[in-house]
N, C-alpha and C positions, 0 to 999 in steps of 0.2 A: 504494500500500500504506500502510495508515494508521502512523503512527509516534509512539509515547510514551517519553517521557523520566522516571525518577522520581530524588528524590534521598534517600537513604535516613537521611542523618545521623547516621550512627552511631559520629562522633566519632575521632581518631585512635587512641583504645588499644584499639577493636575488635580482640578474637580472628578469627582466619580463620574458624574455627567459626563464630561470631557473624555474619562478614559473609556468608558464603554461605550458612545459613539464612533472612536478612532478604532474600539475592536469591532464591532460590529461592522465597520466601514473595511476593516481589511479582511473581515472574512468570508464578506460578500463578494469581494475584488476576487478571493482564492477560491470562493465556489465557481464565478463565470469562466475563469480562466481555466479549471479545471474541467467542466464541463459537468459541474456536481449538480444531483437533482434537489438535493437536501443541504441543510447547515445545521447541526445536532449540535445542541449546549449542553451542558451536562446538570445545569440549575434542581434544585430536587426542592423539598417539601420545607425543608430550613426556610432557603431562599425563598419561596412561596410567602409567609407566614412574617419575614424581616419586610418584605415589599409592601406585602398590606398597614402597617404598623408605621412603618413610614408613611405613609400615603394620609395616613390620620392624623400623622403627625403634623402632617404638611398641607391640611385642610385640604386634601384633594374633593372633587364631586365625584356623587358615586360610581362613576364610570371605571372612576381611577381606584376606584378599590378592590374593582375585581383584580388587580393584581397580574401576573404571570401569565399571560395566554400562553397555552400545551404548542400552538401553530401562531405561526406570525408570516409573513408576507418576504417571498424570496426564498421559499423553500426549508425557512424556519422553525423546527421542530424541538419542542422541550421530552423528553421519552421519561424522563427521573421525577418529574414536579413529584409523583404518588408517592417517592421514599423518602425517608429522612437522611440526615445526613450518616446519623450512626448507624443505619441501617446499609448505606453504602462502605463506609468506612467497616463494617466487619465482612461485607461481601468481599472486599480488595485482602483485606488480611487471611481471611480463608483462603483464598487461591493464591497468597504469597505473593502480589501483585505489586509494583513498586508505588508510591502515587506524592505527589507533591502540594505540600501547605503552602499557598501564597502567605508571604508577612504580611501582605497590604493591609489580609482579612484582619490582622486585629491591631491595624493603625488606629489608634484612638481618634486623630483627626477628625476621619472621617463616621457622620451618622450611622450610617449601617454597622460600621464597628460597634458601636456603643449602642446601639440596638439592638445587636447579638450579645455581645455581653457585661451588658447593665443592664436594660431593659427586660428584657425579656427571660433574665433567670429572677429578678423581684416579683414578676408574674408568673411563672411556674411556683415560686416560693410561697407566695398567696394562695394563688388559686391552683396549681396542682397542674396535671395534664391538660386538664381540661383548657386551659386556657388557649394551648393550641387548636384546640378543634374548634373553640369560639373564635378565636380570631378568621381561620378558614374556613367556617360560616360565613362570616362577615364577607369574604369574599366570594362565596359562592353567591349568596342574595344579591351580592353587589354586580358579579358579573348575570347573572338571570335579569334582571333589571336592565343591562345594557342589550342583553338580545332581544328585548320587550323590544327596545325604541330603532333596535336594526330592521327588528320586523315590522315594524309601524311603518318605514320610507316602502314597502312592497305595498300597505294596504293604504298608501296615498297614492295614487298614479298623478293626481293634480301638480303634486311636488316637481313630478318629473327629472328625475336626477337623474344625470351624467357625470359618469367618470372619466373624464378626459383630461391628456396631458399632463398626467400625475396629480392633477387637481379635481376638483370637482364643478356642479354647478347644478343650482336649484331656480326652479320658478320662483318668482318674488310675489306674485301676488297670492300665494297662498299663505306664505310666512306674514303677510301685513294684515291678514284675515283671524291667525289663528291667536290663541290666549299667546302672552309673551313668553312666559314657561313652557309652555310646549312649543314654539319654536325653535326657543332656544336648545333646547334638546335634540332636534329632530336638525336642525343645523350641526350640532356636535355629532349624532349621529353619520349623518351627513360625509363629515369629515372623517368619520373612522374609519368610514367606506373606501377611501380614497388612500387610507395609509395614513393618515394626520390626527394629531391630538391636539384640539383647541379647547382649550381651556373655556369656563362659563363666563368669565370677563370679555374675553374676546368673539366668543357666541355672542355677546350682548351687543358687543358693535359691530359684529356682520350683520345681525339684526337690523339696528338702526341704519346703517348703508343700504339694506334690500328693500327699508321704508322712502328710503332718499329719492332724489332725480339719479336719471340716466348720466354714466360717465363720471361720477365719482370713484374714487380710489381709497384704498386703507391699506398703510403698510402695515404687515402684521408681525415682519418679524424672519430670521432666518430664511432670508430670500423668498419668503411670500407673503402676496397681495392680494387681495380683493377687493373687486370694479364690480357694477352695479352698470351691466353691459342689457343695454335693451329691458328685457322685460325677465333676465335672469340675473340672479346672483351666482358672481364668478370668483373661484380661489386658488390662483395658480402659481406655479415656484416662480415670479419673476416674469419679468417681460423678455420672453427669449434673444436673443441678437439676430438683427438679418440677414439669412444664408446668402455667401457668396454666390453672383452670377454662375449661370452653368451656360456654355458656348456649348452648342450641337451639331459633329458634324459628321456621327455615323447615321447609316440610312435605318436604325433600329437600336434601340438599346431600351434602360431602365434608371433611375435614378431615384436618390430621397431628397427633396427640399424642404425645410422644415417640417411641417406639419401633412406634407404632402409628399403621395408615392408616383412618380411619373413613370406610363412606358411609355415608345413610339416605337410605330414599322410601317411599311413601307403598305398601302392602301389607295384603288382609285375614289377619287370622292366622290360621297351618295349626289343622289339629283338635290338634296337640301341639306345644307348645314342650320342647323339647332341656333337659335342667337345665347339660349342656356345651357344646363346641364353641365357633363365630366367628360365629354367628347366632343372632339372639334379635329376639324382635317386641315392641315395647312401647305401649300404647292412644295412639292419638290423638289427643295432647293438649300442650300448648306445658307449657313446665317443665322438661322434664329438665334435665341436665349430664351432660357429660367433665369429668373430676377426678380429683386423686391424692387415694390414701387419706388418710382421717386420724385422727386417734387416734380408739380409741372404733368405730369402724366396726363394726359387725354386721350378720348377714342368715341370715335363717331359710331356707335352701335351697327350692330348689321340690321336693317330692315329701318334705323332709327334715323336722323336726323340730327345737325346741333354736333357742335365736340363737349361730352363730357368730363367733366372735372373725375380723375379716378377717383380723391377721395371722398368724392360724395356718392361713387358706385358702390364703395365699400362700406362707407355709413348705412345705404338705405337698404342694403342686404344682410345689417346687423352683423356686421363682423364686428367681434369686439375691439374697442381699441388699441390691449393691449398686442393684439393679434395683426394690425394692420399694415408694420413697417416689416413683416416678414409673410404677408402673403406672395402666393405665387402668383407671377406675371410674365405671360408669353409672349415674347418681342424680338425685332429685328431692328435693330441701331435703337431711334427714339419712339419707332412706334407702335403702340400696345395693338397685339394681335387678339390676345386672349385673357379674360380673368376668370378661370375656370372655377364651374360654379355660381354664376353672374354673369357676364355678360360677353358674346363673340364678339370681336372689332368685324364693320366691316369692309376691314384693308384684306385683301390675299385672301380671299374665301377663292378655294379654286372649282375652277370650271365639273360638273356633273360627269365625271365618266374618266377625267385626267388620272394622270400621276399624281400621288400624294400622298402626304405622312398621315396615320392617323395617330393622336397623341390621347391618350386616356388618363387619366387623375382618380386618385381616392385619395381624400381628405382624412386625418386620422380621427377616428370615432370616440369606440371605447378600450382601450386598453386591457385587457383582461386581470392584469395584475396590479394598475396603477402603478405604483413605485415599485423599483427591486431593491428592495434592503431590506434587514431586518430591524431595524429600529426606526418607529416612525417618531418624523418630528415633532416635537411639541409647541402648540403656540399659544 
């Protein structure tokens, strides 16, 4: 079995925060690279039981009390939460197994040390065993309570949620309809969907943004934002950067530009080209480009009239804003051929029956996994 070692250097006043994002970030880098279906922690029933306790400590809301999820997102799998630690610890000594105490665990510094051991042996002292099975009560109520409000986003379809772009997005006029409290929930739920941990302070102002006008912004934190895009509320890592031009000069290939899968080959064009849709034919001829818009952009529609301002094609087909300086635009020198999805130029619509490329697009939808990592961020 192959075996990597990495060392992360993250210096002695690392937060616990800080160091278990920097592992979980590296051994999600060694799952892809590897080609691993899974990422196995080895966390058991201790760890279970110090998370919850903390979490109380730390006035979390009760999402955050359920604690330890068994599965997490990236092929994230806990197999041990059921055991305790002694109960590992004598499985390794039966089999003569070698295994290694981190110092870290009983760095007083840090909380978890001292809620392993201060806290939580004055509570066995008091109250006996039992303390642990009430504390993982607590979390079991706590997580059954969070799958109540997961299940709630299926029996609202009004909600409409999408997971897209590692973010998500809700209809807004249903969140400015319902009790405040239950939005705010159903937002945080929202967000788990997605791979994301927002907090009830910040559920409370993606709230009041979904009540707002169109085209507001809230930084929220660790590179995401949420806009108040049309008649959705939208939460995504940041405003992506606009992909470089792509020049085309084989007569077929395939391509990714941001948000968008491009092929083309070589097709004579139908007796009508579409002035909408995710297909359009353009003459056969080397020159075009994939490009993000840019100032100045215009195009006289096909079947239309008048030269259009691009950014007003893209306003009124609700692209969000933050989405607009990286959509795809098919062009030759300065003039826009196509905004796929919106609207044909029509410059170069070639002749019924000619030579011609056909170019198809799929816009990226839903993601099936949202994020790959195992540790979702918190906001």
């Amino acid at each position: 079995m192959p075996f990597e070692l990495g060392e992360l250097h993250l210096g002695p006043d690392a937060t616990e925060t800080t160091a278990r994002r920097a592992r979980y970030t590296w051994l999600a880098d060694v799952r892809r690279r590897r080609g691993a279906r899974y990422l196995v922690t080895a966390h058991h029933r201790d760890d279970q039981v110090e998370t919850i306790l903390l979490r109380v400590l730390r006035g979390s809301a009760p999402a955050g009390l359920a604690g330890i999820a068994a599965r997490g997102r990236g092929g994230l799998v806990r197999p041990l939460l059921p055991f305790s630690r002694a109960e590992l610890v004598a499985h390794v000594a039966a089999r003569g197994l070698a295994h290694h105490d981190d110092p870290a665990n009983r760095d007083p510094r840090h909380l978890r040390s001292w809620v392993r051991h201060a806290l939580l042996p004055l509570l066995l002292e008091r109250l006996g065993p039992r303390a642990v099975g009430d504390v993982l009560r607590l979390g079991s109520h706590a997580a059954a309570d969070r799958r109540a409000w997961d299940a709630a986003l299926e029996l609202l379809p009004e909600l409409a949620l999408h997971v897209e772009h590692g973010g998500f997005s809700v209809a807004r006029e249903p969140l400015r309809r319902y009790d405040a409290t239950v939005a705010v929930a159903l937002v945080r739920a929202a967000a788990r969907r997605a791979g994301l941990v927002v907090g009830p302070v910040r559920a409370r102002r993606l709230l009041s943004l979904a009540k707002g006008r169109s085209g507001r912004r809230l930084p929220l934190g660790a590179e995401w934002v949420a806009e108040a895009a049309f008649d959705r509320l939208r939460v995504i890592r940041g405003d992506p950067a606009a992909p470089d031009p792509v020049a085309v000069s084989a007569e077929r290939g395939d391509t990714r530009f941001g948000l968008f899968s491009v092929e083309w080959r070589p097709d004579p064009a139908p007796a009508r080209v579409e002035r909408g849709g995710w297909t359009t034919w353009l003459p056969a001829a080397e020159g075009w480009e994939l490009r993000p818009p840019r100032a100045g952009d215009r195009l006289v529609p096909l079947g239309g009239v008048g030269r259009r301002p691009l950014r007003r094609l893209l306003m009124e087909a609700r692209v969000p804003r933050g989405e607009r300086t990286g959509y795809l635009i098919v062009a030759r020198g300065e003039t826009v051929l196509w905004v796929p999805g919106i609207c044909r130029a029509a410059a170069e619509v070639p002749a019924p029956g000619t030579r011609a490329v056909r170019l198809d697009v799929i816009r990226d939808g839903e993601p099936e996994n949202g994020r790959d990592g195992a540790e979702a961020d918190r906001l």
